[in-house]
BAFI-3210 file (N, C-alpha, C; in Angstrom, 3 decimals, decimal comma, padded with zeros to 6 digits):
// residues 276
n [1|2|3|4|5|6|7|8|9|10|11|12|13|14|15|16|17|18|19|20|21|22|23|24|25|26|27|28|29|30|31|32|33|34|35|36|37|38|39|40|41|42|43|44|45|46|47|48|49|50|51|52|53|54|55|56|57|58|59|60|61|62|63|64|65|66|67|68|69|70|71|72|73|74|75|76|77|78|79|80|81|82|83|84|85|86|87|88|89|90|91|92|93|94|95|96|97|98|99|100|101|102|103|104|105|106|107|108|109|110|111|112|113|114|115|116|117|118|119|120|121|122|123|124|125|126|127|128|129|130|131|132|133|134|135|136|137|138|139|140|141|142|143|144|145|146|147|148|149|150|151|152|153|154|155|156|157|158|159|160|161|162|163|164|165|166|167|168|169|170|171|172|173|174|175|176|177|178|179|180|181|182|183|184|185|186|187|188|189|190|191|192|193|194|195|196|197|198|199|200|201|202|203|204|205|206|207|208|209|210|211|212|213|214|215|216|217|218|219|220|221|222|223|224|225|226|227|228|229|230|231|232|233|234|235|236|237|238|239|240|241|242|243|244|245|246|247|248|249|250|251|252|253|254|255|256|257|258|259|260|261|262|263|264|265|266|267|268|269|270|271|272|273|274|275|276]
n.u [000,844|000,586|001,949|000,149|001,564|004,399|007,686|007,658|008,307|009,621|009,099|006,925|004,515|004,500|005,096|003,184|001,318|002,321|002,318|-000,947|-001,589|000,233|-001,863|-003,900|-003,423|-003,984|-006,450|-007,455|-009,430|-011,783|-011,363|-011,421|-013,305|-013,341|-013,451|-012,403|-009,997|-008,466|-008,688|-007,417|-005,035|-003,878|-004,127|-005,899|-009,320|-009,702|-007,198|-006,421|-008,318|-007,868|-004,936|-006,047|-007,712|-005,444|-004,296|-006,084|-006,830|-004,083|-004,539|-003,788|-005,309|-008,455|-011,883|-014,855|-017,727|-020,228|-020,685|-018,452|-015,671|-012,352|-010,004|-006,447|-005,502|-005,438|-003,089|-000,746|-000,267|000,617|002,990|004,252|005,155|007,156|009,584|012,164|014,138|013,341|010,747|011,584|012,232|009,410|008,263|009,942|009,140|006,618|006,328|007,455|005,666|003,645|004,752|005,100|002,854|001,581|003,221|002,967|000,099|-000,850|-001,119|001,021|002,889|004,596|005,912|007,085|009,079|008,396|009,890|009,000|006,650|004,989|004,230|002,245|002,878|002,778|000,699|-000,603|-002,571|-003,633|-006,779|-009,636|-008,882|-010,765|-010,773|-008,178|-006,506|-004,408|-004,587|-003,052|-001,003|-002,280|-001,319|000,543|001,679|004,803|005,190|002,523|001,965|003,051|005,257|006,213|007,394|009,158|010,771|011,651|013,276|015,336|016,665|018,869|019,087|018,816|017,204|015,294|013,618|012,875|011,458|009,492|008,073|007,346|005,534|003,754|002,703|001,209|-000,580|-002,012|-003,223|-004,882|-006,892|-006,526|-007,125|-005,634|-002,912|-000,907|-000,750|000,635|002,945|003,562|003,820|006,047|007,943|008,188|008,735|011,517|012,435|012,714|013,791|013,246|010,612|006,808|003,739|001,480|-002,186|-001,800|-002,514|-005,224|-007,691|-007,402|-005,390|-001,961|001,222|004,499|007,460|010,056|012,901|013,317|016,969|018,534|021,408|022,832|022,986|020,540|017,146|014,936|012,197|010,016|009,014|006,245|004,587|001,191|-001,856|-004,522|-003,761|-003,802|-003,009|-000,106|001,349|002,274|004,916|005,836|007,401|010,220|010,623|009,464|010,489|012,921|012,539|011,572|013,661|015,681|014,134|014,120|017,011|016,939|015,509|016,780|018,616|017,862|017,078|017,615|020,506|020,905|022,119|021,139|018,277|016,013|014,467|013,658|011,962|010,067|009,219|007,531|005,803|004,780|003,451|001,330|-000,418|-001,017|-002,265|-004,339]
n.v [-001,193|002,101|005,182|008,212|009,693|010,058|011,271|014,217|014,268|014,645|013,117|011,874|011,451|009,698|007,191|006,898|006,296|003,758|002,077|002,483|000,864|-001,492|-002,630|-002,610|-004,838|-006,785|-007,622|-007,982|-008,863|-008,399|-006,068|-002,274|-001,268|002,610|003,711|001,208|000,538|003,002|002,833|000,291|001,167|003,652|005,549|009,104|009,439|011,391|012,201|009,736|009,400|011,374|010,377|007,813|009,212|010,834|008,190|007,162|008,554|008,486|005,801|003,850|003,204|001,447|002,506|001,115|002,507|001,754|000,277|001,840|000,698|000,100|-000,549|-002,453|-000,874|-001,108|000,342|-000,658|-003,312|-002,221|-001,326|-003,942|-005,356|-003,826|-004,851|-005,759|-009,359|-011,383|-013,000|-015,697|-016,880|-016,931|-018,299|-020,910|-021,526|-021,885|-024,401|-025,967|-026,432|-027,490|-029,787|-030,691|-031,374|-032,958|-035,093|-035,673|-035,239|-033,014|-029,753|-027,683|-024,746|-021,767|-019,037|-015,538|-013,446|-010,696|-007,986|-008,711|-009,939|-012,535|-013,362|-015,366|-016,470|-018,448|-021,151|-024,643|-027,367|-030,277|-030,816|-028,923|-027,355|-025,557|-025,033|-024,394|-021,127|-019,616|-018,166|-017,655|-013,977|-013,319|-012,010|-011,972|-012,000|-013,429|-015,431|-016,909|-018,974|-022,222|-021,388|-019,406|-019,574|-021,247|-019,582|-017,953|-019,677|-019,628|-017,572|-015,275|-015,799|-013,146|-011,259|-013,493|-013,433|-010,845|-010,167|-011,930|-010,897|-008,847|-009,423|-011,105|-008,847|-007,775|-008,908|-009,190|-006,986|-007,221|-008,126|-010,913|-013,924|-016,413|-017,065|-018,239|-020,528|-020,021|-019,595|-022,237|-023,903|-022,238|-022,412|-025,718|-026,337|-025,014|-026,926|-029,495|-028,323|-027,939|-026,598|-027,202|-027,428|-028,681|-028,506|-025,950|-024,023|-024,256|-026,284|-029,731|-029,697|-030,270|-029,102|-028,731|-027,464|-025,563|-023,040|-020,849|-019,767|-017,277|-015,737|-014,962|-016,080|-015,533|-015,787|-015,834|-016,480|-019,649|-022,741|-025,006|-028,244|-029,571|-030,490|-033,088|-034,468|-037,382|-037,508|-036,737|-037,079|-036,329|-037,897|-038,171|-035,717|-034,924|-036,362|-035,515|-032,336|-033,435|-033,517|-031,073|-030,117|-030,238|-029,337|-026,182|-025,572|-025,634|-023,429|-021,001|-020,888|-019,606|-016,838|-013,479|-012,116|-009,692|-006,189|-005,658|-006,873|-005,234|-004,628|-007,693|-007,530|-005,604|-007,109|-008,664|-007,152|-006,282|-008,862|-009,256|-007,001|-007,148|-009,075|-009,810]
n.w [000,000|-000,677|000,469|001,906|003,242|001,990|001,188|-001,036|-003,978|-007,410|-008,594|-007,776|-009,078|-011,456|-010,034|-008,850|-010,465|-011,767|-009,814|-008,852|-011,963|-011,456|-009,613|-010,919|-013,092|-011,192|-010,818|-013,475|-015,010|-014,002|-013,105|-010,971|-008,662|-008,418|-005,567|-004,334|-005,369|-004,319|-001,887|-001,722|-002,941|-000,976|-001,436|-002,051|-003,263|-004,986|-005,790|-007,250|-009,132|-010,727|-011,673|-013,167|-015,332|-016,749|-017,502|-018,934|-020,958|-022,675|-023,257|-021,163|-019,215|-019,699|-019,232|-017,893|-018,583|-018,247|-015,942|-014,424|-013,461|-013,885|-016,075|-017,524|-019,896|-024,106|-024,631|-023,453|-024,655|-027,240|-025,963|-024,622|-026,603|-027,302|-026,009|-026,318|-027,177|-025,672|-026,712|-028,302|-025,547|-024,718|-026,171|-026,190|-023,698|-023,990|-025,903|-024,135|-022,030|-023,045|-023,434|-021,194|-020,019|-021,416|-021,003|-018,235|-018,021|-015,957|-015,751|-016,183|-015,689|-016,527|-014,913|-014,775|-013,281|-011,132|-009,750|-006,627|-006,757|-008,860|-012,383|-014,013|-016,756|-019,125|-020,049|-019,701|-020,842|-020,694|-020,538|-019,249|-016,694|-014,086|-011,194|-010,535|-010,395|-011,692|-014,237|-017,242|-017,371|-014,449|-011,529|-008,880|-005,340|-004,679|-002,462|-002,946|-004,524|-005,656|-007,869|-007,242|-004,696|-005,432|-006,913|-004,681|-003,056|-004,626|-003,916|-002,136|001,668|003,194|001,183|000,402|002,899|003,161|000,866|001,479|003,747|003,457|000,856|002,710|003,990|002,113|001,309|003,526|003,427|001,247|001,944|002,418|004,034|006,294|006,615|007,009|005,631|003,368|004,173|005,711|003,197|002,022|003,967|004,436|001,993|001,984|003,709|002,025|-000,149|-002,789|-004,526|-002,962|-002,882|-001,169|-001,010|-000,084|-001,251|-002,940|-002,366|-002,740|-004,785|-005,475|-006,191|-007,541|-008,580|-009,692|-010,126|-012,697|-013,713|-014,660|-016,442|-014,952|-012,924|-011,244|-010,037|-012,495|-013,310|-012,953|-013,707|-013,265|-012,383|-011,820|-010,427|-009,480|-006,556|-006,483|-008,869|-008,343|-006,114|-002,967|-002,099|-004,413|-005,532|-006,055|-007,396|-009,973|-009,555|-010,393|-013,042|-013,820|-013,006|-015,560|-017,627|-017,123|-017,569|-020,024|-020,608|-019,097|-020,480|-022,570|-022,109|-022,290|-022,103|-019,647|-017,797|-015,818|-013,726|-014,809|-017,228|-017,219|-015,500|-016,952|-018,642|-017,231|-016,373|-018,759|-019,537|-017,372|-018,048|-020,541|-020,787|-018,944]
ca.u [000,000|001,288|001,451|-000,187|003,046|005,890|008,340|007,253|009,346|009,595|008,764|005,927|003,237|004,773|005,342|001,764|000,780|002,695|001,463|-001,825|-000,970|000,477|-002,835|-005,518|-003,143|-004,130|-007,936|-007,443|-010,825|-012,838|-011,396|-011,152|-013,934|-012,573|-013,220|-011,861|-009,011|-008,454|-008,539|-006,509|-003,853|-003,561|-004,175|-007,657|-010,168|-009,487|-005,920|-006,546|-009,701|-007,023|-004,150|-006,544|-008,244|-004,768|-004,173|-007,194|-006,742|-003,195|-005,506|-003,166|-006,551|-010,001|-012,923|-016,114|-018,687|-021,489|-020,503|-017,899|-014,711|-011,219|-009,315|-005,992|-005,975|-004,762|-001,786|000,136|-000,309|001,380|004,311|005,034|005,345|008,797|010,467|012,870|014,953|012,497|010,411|012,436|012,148|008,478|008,266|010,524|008,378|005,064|006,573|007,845|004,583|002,837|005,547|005,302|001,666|001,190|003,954|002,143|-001,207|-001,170|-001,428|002,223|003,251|005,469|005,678|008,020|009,238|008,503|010,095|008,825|005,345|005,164|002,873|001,684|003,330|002,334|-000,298|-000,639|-003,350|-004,984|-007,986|-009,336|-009,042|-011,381|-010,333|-006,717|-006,889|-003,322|-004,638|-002,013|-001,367|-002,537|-000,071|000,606|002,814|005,871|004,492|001,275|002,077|004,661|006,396|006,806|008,332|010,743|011,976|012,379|014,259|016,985|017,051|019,939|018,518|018,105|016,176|014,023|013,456|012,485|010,177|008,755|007,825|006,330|004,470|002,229|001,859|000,790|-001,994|-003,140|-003,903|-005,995|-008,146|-006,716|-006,908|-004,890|-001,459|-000,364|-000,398|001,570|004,228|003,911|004,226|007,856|008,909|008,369|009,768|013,103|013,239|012,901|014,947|012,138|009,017|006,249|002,610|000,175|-003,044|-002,267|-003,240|-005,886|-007,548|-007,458|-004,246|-000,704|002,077|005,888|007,928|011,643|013,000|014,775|017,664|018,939|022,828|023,847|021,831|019,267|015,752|013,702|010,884|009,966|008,267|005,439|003,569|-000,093|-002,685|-004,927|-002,940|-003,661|-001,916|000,530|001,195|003,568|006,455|006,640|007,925|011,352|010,720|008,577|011,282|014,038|011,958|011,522|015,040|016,153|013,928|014,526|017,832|016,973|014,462|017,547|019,907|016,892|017,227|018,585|021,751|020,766|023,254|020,373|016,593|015,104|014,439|012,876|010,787|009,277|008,412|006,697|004,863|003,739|002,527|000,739|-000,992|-001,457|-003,577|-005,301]
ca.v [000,000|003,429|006,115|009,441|010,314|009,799|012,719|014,649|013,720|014,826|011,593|010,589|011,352|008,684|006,261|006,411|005,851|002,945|001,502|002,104|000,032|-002,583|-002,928|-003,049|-005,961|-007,732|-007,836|-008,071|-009,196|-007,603|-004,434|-001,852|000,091|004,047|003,526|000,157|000,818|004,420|002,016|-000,516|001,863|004,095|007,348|009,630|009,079|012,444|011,627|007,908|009,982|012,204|009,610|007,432|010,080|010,748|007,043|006,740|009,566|007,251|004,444|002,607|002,351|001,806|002,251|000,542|003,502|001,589|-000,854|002,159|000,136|000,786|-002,168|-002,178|-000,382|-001,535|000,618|-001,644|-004,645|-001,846|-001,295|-004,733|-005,325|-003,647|-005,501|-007,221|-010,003|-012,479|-013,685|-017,183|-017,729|-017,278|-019,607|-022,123|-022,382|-022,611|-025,687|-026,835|-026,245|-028,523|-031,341|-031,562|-031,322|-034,203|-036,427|-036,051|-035,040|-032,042|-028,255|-027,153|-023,035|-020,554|-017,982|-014,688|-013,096|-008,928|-007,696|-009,854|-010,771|-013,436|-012,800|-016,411|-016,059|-019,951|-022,224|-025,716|-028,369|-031,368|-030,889|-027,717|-027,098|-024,349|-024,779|-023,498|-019,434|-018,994|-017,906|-016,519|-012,552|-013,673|-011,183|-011,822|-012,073|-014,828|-016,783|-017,316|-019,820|-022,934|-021,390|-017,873|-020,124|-021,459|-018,261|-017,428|-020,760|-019,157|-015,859|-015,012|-015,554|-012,175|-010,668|-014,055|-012,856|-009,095|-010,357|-012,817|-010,335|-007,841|-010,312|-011,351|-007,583|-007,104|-010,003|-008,900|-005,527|-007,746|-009,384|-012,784|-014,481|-017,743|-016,759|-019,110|-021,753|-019,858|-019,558|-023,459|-023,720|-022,601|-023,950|-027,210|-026,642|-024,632|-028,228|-030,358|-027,968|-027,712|-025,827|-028,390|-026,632|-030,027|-028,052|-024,617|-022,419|-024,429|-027,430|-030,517|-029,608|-029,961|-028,539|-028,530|-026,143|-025,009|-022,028|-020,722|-019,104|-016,465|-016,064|-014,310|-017,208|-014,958|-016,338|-014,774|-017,472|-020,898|-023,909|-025,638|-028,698|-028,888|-031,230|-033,493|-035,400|-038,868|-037,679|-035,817|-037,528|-035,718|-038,367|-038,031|-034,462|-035,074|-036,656|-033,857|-031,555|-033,747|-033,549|-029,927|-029,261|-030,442|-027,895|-025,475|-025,475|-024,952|-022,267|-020,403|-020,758|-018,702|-015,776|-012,435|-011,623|-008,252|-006,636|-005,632|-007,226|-004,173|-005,544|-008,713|-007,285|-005,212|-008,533|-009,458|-006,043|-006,355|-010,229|-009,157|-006,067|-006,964|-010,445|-009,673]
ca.w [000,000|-000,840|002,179|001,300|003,639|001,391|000,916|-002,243|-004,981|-008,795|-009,466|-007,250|-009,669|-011,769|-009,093|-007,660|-011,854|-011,616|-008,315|-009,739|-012,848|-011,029|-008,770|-012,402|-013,075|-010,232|-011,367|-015,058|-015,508|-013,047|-012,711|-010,132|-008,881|-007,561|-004,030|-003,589|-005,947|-003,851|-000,496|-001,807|-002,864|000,106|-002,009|-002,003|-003,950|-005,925|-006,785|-007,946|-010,100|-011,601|-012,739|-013,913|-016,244|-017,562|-018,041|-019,820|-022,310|-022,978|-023,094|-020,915|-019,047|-019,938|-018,464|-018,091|-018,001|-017,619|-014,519|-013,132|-013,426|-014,341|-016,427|-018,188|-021,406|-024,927|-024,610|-022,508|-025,912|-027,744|-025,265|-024,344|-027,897|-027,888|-025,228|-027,397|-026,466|-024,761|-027,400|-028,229|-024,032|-024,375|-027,323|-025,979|-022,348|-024,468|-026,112|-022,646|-021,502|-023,798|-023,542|-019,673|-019,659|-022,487|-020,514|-016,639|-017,309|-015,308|-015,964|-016,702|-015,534|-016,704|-014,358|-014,679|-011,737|-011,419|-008,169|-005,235|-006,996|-009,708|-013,404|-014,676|-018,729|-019,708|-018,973|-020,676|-019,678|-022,076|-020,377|-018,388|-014,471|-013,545|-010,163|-010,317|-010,828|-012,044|-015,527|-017,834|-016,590|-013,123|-011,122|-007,025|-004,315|-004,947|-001,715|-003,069|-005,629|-005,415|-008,592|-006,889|-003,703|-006,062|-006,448|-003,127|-002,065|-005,413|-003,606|-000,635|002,677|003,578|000,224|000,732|004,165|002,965|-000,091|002,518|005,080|002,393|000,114|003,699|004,394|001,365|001,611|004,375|002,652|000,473|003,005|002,047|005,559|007,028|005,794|008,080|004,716|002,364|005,579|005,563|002,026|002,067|005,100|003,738|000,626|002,542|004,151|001,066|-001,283|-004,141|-003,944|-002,855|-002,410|-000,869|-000,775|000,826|-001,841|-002,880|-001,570|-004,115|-005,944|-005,407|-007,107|-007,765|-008,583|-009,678|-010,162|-013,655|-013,554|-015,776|-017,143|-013,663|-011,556|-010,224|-010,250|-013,497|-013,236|-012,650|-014,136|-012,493|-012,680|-010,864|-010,661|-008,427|-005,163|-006,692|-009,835|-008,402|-004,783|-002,048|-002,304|-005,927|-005,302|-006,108|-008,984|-010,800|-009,783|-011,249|-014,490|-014,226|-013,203|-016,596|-018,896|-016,415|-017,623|-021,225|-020,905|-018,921|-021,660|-023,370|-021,328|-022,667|-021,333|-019,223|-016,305|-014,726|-014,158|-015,077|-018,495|-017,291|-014,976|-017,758|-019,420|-016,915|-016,274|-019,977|-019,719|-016,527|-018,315|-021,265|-021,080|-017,673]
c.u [000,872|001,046|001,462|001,122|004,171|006,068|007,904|008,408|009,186|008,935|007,484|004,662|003,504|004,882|003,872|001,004|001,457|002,701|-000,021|-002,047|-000,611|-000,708|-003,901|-004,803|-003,447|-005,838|-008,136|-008,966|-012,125|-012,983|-011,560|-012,444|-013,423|-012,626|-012,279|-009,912|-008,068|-007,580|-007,426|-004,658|-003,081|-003,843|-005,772|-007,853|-010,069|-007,697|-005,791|-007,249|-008,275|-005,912|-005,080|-006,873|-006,687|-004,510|-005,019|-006,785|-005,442|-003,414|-004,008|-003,960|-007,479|-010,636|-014,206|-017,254|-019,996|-021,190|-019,778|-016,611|-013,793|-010,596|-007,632|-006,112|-005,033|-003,220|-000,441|000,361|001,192|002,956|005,085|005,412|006,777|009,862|010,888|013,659|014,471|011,553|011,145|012,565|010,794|007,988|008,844|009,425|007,086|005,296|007,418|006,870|003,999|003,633|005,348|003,815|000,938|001,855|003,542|000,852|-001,452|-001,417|-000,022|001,737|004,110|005,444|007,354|008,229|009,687|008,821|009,616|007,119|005,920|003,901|003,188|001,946|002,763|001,652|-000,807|-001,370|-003,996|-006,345|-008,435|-009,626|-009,291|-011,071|-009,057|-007,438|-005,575|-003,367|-003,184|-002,435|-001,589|-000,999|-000,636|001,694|003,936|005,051|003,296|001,008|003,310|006,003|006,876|007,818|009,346|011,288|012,589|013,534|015,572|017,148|018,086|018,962|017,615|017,368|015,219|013,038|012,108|011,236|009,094|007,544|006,772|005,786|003,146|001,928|000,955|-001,004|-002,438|-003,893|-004,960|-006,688|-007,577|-006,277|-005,888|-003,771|-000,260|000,091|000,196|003,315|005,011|004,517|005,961|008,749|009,164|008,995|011,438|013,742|013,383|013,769|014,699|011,028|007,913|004,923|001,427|-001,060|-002,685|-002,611|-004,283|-006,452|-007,917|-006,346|-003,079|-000,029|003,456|006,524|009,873|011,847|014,091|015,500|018,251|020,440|023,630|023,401|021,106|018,034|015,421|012,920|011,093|009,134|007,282|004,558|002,183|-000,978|-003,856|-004,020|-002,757|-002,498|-000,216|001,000|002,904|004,788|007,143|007,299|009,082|011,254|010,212|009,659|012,284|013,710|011,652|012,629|015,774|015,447|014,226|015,830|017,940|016,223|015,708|018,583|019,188|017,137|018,108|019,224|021,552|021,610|022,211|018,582|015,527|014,366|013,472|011,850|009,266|008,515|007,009|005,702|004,054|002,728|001,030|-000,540|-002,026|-002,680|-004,178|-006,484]
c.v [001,232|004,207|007,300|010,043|010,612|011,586|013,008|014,822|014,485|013,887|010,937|010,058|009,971|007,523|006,089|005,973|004,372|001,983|001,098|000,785|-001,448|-003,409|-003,216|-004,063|-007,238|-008,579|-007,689|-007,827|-008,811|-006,184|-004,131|-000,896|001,603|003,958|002,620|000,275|001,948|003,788|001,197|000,025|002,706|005,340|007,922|009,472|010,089|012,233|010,131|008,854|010,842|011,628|009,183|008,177|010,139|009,554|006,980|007,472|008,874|006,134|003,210|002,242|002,279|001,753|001,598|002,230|003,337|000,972|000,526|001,522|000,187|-000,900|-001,890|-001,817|-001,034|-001,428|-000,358|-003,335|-003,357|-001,862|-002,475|-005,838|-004,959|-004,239|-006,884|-007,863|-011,099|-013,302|-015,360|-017,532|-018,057|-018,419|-020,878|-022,698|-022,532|-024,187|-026,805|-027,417|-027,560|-029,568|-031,534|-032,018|-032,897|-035,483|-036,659|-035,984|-033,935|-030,608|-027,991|-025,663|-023,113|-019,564|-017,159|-013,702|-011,260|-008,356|-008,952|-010,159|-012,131|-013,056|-014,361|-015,766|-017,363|-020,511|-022,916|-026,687|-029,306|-031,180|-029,706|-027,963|-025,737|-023,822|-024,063|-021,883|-018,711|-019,055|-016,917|-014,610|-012,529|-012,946|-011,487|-012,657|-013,649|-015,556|-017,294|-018,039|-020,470|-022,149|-019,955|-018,720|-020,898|-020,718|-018,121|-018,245|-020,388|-018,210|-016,585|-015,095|-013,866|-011,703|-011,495|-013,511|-011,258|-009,373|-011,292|-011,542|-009,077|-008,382|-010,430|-009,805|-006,910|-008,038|-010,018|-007,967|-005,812|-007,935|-010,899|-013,192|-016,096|-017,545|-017,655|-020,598|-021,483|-019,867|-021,419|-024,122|-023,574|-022,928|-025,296|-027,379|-026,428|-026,510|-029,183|-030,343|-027,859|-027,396|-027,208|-027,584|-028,296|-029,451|-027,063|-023,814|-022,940|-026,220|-028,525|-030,469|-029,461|-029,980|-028,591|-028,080|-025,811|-023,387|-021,905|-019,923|-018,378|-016,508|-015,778|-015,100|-016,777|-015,555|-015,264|-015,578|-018,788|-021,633|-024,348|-026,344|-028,948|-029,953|-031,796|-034,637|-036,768|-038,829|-037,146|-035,562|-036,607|-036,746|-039,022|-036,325|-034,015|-035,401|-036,181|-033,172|-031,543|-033,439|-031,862|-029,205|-029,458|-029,638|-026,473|-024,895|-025,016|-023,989|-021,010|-019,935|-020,141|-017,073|-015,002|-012,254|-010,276|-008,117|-006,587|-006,196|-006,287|-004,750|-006,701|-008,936|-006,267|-005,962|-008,624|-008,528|-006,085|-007,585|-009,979|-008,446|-006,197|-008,296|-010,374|-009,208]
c.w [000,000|000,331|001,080|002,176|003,179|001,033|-000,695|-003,163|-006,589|-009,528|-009,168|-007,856|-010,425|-011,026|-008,525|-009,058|-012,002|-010,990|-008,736|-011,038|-012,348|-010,577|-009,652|-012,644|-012,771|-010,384|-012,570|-015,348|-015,100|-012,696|-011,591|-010,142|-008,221|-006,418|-003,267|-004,023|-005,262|-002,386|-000,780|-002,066|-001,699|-000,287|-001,841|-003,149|-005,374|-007,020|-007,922|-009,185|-011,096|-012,157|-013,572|-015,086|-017,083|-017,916|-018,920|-021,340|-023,044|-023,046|-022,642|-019,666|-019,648|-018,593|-018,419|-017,811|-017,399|-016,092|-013,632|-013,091|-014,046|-014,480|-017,367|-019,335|-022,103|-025,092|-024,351|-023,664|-026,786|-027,226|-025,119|-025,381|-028,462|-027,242|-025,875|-026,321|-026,185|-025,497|-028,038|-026,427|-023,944|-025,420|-026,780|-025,023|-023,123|-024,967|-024,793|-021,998|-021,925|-023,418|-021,971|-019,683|-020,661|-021,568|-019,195|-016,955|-016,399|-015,859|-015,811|-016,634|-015,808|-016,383|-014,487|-013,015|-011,958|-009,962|-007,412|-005,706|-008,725|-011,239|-014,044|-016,302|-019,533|-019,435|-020,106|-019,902|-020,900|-021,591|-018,809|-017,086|-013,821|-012,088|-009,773|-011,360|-011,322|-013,906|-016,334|-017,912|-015,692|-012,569|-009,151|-006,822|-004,484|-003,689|-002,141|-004,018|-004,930|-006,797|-008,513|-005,851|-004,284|-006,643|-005,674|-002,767|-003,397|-004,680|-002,352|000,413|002,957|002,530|000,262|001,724|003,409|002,347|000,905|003,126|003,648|001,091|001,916|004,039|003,450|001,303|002,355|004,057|002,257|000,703|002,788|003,817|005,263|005,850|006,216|006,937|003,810|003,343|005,539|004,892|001,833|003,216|005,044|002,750|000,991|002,856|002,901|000,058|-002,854|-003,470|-004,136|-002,311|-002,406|-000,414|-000,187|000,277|-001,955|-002,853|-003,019|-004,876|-005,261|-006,721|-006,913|-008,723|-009,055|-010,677|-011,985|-014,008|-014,721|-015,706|-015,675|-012,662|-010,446|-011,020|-011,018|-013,327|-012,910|-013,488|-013,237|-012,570|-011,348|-011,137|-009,429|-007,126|-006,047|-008,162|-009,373|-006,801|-003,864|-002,314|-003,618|-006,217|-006,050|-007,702|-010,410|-010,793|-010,626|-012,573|-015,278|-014,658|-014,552|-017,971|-018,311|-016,912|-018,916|-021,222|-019,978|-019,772|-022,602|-022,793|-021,825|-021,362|-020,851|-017,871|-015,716|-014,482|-014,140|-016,365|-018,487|-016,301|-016,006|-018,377|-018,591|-016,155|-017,223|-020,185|-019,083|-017,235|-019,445|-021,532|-019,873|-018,076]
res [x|x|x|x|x|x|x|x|x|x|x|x|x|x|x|x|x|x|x|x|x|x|x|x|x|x|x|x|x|x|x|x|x|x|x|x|x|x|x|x|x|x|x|x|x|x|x|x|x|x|x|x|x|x|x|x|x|x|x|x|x|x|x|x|x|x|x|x|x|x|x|x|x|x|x|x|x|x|x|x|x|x|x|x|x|x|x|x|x|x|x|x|x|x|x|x|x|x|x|x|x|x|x|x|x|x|x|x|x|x|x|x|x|x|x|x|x|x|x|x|x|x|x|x|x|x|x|x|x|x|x|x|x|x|x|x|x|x|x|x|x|x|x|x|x|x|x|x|x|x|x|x|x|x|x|x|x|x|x|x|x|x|x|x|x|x|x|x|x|x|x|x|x|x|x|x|x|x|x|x|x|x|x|x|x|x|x|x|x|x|x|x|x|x|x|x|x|x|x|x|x|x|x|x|x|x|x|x|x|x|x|x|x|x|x|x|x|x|x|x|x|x|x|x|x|x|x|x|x|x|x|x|x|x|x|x|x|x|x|x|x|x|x|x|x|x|x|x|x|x|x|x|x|x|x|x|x|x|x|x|x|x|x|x|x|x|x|x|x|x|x|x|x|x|x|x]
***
């Protein structure tokens, strides 16, 4: 949440347009109405009213006029349109996608990693599972998925730590209650040494998880297969991962060479934006 406190900056108008932005992400499909959107940000109701309007006129929002609701705009197709480089990574994990998902039976992810949340880029299934909600563009907090927590378990202790501690503050913001199972979630996996989600996000499905590393071996995304328990039983864990850790490895050797992950957080600002 933004503080209407922050020192006044040159920049902040941009930075609270950007915050914004991040937050229509999060409801692709549903949109934001001004109050909740206002609340959820931390800003008044008048300021939110006045980016937006300029966003709009940049149609990098729309609006719904009849319902009242604020949704990403087209703009954001145009923009993330120029972020060269990454096209042959997202090609490769779609055909990753498909090949894991044909050889288990499960729902195969490709998630990119944007700061300390995660944006769902892939999603491969022979047959659909209404129940999982990690639609491609789907943007939240790295704990709240096994293939954000196989980020975390690549990160340094302490930046795990940090993104930890401000992913649950941020879900509490949300209302999402019992946080107490995404906590579990990677404590179990810390001990196992692969991300391992046995029902805590949602009940009926487990998931496993690895992380894939870019040229400098920082976590840009992960892989992730998903399914029901019987397919997809806790002390086959290991052996999913082993299967992951080996495309894992080619969808890294995809990865533009950038010094810094500015670049491949944009990716995954545009995935987020533009198919939500």
């Amino acid at each position: 949440m933004m503080k209407e406190t922050a020192r006044p900056t040159g920049t902040q108008s941009i930075e609270r347009a950007i915050h914004l932005m991040k937050l229509l992400a999060t409801r692709g499909k549903f949109g934001w109405g001004l109050t909740d959107l206002a609340r959820r940000s931390g800003l008044d109701k008048a300021t939110v009213h006045r980016i937006l309007g300029c966003l709009e006129a940049e149609r990098l929002v729309e609006r719904d006029v009849k319902e009242h609701r604020y949704f990403p705009g087209p703009m954001m197709l145009d923009l993330g349109l120029s972020v060269s480089g990454y096209q042959p990574l997202l090609d490769e994990a779609r055909s990753t996608l498909q090949r894991l998902s044909q050889r288990t039976g499960g729902v195969a992810f490709f998630y990119l990693r944007s700061g300390i949340d995660f944006v769902v880029a892939g999603r491969a299934e022979r047959s659909a599972h209404p129940g999982m909600l990690n639609e491609v563009g789907f943007r939240r907090p790295l704990i709240m998925s096994a293939g954000g927590v196989a980020m975390l378990l690549a990160m340094p202790a302490e930046q795990r730590d940090f993104a930890v501690e401000r992913n649950l503050r941020e879900l509490g913001d949300m209302g999402i209650t019992r946080l107490e199972r995404f906590e579990r979630m990677l404590a179990r996996s810390l001990q196992l040494g692969y991300s391992a989600n046995l029902e805590d996000v949602v009940g009926g499905i487990h998931s496993f998880s690895v992380s894939v590393l870019d040229r400098a071996g920082e976590p840009m995304g992960a892989i992730a297969l998903a399914g029901e328990p019987g397919r997809f039983p806790a002390e086959a864990g290991q052996k999913f991962c082993d299967l992951l850790a080996i495309e894992a490895v080619e969808l890294g050797a995809r990865a533009p060479c950038m010094s810094t992950g500015r670049a491949r957080g944009a990716l995954a600002e545009a995935v987020a934006m533009v198919t939500a």
